[in-house]
C-alpha positions as CSV (number, residue, x, y, z in Angstrom):
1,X,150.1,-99.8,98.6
2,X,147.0,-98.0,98.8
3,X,145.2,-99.6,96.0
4,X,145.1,-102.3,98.8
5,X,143.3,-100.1,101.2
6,X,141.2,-98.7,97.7
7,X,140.1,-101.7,97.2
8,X,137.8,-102.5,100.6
9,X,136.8,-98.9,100.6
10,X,135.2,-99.1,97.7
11,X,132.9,-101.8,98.8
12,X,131.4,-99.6,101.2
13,X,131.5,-96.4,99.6
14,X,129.8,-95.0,96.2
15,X,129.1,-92.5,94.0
16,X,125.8,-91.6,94.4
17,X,124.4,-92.9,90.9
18,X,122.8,-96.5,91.1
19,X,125.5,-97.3,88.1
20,X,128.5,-96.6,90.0
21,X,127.5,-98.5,93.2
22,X,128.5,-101.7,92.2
23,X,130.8,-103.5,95.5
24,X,132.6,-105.9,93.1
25,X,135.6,-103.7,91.8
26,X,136.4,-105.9,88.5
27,X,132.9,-105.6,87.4
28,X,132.3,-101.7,88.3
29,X,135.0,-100.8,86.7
30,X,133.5,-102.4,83.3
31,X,130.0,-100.3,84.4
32,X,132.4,-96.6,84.2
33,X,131.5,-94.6,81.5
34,X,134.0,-94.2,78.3
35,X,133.9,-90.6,78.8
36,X,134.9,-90.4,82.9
37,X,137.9,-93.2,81.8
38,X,138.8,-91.0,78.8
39,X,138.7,-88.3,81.8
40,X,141.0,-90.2,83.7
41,X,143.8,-91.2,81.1
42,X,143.8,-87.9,80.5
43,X,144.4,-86.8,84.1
44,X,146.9,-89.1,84.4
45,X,148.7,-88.7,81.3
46,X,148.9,-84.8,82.2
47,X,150.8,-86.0,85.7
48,X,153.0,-88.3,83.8
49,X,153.7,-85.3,80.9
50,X,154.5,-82.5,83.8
51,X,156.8,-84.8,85.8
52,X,158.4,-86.6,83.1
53,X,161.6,-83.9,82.8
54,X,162.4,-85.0,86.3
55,X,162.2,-88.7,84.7
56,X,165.0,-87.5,82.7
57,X,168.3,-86.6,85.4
58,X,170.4,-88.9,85.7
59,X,171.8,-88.0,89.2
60,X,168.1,-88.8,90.6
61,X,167.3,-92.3,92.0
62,X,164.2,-94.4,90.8
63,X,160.9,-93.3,92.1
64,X,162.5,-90.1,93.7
65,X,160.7,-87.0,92.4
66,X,161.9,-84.9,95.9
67,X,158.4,-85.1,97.8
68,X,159.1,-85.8,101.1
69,X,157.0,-83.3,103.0
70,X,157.7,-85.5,106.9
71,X,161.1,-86.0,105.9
72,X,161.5,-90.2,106.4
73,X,163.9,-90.3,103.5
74,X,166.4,-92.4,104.7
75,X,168.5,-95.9,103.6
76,X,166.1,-97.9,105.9
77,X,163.0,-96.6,105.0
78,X,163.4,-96.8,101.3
79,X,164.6,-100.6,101.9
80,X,161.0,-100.8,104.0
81,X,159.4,-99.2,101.0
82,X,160.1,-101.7,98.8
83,X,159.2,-104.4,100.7
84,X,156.1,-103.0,101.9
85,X,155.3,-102.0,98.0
86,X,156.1,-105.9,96.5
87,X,154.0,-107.1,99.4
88,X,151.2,-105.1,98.4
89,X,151.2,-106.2,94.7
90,X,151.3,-109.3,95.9
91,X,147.8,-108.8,98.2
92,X,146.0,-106.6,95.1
93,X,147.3,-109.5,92.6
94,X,145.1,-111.9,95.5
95,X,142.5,-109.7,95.7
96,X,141.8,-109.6,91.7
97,X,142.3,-113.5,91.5
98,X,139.4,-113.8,94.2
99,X,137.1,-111.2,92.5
100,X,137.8,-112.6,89.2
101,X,137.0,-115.8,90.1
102,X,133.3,-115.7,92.4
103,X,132.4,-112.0,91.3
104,X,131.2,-111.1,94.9
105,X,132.7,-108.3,97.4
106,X,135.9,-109.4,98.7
107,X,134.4,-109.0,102.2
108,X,131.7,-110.7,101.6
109,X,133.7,-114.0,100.2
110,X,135.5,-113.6,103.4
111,X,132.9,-114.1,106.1
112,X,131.1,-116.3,104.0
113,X,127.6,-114.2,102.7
């Protein structure tokens, strides 16, 4: 749900090299260096590799990996989860379609400039 949110922050903000300031996502992310992606597989294969015992119980539910520092765990708000979480694959799967398509800033192919 956040890559939603992700996604129009990153047309305003940038890292401070001219390379990395690109406001079209699809084609910044070709301009990233192979050695700051190899930087993040690696990040996220060490989160994957540290959490994947947990993967492993079988008395666990899907997605469950006991972080719930407000305590909202609850029937409903898992239902809510889901259907917030399929709704925003559907807006991110919009929002690469559009991008893919004009190659300008979502934003900007909004209001028409």
């Amino acid at each position: 749900m956040l890559a939603c949110v992700g996604w129009f922050v990153a047309e305003f903000v940038h890292l401070p090299h001219p390379r990395l300031s690109n406001p079209v996502a699809l084609d910044a992310a070709r301009e990233i260096p192979r050695g700051l992606w190899a930087t993040i597989i690696i990040g996220v294969s060490l989160v994957e590799i540290l959490t994947f015992n947990k993967m492993l119980e079988s008395d666990r539910r899907a997605g469950d990996l006991d972080f719930d520092p407000l305590k909202l765990d609850s029937p409903a708000m898992r239902l809510r989860e889901v259907k917030h979480g399929r709704l925003a694959m559907l807006s991110i799967l919009a929002l690469v379609i559009q991008q893919s398509n004009n190659h300008k800033p979502t934003i900007g192919a909004l209001l028409g400039f």
